[in-house]
C-alpha positions as CSV (number, residue, x, y, z in Angstrom):
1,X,-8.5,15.3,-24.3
2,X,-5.7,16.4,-22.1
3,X,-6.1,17.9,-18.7
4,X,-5.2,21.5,-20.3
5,X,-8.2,20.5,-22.8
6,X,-10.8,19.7,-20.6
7,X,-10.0,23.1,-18.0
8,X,-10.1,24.8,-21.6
9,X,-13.4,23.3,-22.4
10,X,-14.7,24.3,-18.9
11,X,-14.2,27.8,-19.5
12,X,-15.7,27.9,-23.0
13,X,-19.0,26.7,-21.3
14,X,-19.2,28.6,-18.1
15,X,-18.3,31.8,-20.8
16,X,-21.1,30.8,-23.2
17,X,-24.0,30.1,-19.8
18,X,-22.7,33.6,-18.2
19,X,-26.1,35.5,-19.8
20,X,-27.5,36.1,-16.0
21,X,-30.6,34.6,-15.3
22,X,-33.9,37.0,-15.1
23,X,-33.8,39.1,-11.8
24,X,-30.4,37.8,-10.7
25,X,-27.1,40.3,-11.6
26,X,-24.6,39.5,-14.1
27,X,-21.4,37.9,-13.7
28,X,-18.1,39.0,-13.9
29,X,-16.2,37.5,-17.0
30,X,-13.6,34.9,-16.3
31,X,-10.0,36.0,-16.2
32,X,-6.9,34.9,-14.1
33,X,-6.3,37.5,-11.3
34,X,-3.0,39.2,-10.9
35,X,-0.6,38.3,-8.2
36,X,-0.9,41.3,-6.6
37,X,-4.4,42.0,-6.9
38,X,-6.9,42.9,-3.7
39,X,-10.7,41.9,-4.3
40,X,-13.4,44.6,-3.6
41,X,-15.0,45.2,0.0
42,X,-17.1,42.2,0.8
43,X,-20.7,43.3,1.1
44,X,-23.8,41.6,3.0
45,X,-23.2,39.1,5.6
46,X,-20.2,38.1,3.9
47,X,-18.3,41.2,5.3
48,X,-18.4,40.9,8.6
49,X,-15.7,38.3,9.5
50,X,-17.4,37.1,12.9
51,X,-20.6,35.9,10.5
52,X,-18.3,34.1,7.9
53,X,-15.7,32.7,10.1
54,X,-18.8,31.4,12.2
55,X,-20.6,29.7,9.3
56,X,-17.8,28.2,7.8
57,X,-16.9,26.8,11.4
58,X,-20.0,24.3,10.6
59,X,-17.8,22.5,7.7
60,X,-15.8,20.0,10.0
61,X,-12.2,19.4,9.1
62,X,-8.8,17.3,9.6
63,X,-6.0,18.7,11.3
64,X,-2.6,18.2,10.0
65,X,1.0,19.9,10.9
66,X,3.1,21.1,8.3
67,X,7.0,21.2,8.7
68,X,9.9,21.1,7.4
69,X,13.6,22.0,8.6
70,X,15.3,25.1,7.6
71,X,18.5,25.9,5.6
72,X,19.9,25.8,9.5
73,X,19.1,22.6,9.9
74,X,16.2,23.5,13.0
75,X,12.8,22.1,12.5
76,X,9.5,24.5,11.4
77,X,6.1,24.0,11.3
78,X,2.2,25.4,11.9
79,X,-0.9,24.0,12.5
80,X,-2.5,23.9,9.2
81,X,-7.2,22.6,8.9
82,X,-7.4,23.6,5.5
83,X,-5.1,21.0,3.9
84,X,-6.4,18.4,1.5
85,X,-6.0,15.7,-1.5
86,X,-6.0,17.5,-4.9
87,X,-4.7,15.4,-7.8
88,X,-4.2,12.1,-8.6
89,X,-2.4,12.0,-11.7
90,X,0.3,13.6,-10.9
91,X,-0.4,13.0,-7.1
92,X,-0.9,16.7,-5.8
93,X,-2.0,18.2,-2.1
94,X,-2.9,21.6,-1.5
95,X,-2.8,24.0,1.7
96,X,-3.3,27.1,3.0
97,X,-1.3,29.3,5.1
98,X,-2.0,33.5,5.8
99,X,0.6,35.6,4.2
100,X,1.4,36.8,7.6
101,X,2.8,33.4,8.5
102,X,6.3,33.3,10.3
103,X,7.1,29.5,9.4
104,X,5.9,29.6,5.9
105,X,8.9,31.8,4.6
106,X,11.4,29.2,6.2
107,X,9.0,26.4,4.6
108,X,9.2,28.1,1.5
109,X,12.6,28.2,1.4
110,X,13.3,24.6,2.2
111,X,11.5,23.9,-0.8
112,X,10.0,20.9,0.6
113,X,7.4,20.2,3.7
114,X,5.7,17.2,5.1
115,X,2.1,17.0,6.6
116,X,1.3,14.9,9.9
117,X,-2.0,14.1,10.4
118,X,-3.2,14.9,13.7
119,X,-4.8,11.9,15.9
120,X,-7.6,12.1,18.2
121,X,-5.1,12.1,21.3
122,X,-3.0,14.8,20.1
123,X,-4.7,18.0,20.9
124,X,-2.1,19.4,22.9
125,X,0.6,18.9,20.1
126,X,-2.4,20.9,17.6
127,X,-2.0,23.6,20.7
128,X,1.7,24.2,20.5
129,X,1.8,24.3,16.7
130,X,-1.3,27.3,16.2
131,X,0.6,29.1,18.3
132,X,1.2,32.4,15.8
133,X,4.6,33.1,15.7
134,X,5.6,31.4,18.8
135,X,7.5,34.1,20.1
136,X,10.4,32.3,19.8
137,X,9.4,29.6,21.5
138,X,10.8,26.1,20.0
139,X,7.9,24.4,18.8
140,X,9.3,21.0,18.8
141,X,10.8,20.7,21.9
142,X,10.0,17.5,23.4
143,X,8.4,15.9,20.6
144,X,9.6,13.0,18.6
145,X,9.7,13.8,15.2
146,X,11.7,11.6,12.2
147,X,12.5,12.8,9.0
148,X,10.4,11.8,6.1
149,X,12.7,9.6,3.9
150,X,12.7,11.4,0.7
151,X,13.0,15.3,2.0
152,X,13.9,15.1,5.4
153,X,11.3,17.1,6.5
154,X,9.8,16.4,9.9
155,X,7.2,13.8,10.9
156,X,5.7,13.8,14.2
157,X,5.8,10.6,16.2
158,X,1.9,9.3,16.6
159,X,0.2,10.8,13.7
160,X,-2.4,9.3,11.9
161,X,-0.4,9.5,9.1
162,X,2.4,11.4,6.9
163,X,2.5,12.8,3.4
164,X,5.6,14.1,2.2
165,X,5.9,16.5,-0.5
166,X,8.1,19.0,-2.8
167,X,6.9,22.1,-3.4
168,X,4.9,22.2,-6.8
169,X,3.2,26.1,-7.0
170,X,2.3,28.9,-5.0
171,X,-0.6,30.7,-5.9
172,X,-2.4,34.0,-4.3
173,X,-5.7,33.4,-2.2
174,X,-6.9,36.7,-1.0
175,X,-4.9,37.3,2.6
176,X,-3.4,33.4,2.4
177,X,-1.3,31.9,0.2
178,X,-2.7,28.2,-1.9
179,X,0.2,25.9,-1.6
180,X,0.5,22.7,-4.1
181,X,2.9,20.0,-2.8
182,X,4.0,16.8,-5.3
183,X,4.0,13.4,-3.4
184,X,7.0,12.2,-2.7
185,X,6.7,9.5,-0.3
186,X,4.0,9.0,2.1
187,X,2.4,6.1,4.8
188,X,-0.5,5.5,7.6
189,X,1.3,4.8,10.9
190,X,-1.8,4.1,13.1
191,X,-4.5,2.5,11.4
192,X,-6.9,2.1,14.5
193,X,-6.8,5.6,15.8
194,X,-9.5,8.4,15.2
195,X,-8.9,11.5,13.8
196,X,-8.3,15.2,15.8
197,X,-11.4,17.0,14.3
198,X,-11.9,20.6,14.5
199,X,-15.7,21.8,14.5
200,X,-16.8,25.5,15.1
201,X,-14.2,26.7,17.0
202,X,-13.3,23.5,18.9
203,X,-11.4,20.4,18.9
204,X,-13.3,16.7,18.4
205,X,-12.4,13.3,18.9
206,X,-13.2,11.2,15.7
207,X,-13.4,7.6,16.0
208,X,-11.7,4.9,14.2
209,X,-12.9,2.1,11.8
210,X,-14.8,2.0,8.6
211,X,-17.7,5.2,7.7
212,X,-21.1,3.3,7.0
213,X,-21.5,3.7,3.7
């Protein structure tokens, strides 16, 4: 069974267990959602944005820049926690970005990006890159960056480590944007060094060598 089979075969079963349980509401049926769709008002504590974005705070993540250069030839990039590893076979990596995103457009455009992970010692780079807009400030100035051998795209001199990617899909998430990126080319450059952790609303150092098991 293919990979189409098996998402098929996932949504035959969730569709044939959907009969609500006693005392709980139904659930909606399954069906794709239109590009252009806005979900219903949040209810409960889900609606107030304070409450969510402070429990979710409590999942720790990586933090990686994403950049590319523009049909100008400048370099762009943002600040990006919510990126991760998604496929394997063919080697995929997703992201997130807010529709109201300045960079992304240019990114988009470019057709191609690549993400730095952030080390442990470079907060203040994190800093300059969440800045929202930038008000035309020049993000990378200062900074050594390369580009990444197969798209050009930017990586930044002391990251943990660089993936670079084509752009696969773009797919609607609410107020962001899910971004899927094909593996090109990709390396660790420092192998001792700990992660840049972010963790409710603050940076951590992480630190290097093997997780006990």
């Amino acid at each position: 069974m293919g990979h189409e089979g098996m998402a098929l075969a996932a949504i035959r079963y969730l569709r044939a267990t959907a009969a609500p349980e006693p005392g709980r509401p139904p659930r909606p049926a399954l069906r794709a959602v239109g590009p252009d769709e806005r979900l219903p008002p949040a209810t409960g504590p889900a609606a107030d944005s304070r409450v969510l974005r402070s429990v979710l705070g409590h999942f720790c993540t990586g933090v990686t820049v994403v950049s590319a250069v523009t049909e100008e030839g400048a370099p762009v990039g943002f600040a990006c926690q919510s990126f991760s590893s998604l496929s394997l076979e063919p080697p995929l990596v997703s992201f997130n970005v807010a529709r109201s995103s300045a960079s992304w457009p240019r990114i988009a455009r470019a057709g191609a990006f690549c993400v730095s992970v952030l080390a442990a010692d470079q907060e203040a780079v994190c800093r300059t890159f969440a800045v929202s807009g930038a008000g035309g400030v020049d993000k990378f100035a200062g900074l050594d960056w390369t580009p990444a051998p197969g798209t050009g795209a930017p990586r930044l001199a002391g990251a943990l480590a660089w993936i670079d990617c084509t752009i696969h899909a773009v797919h609607t998430g609410g107020d962001h944007l899910i971004v899927l990126g094909q593996v090109a080319d990709l390396a660790v450059e420092r192998p001792d060094a700990g992660p840049l952790l972010f963790y409710r609303g603050g940076f951590h150092r992480g630190g290097s060598g093997e997780l006990s098991r």
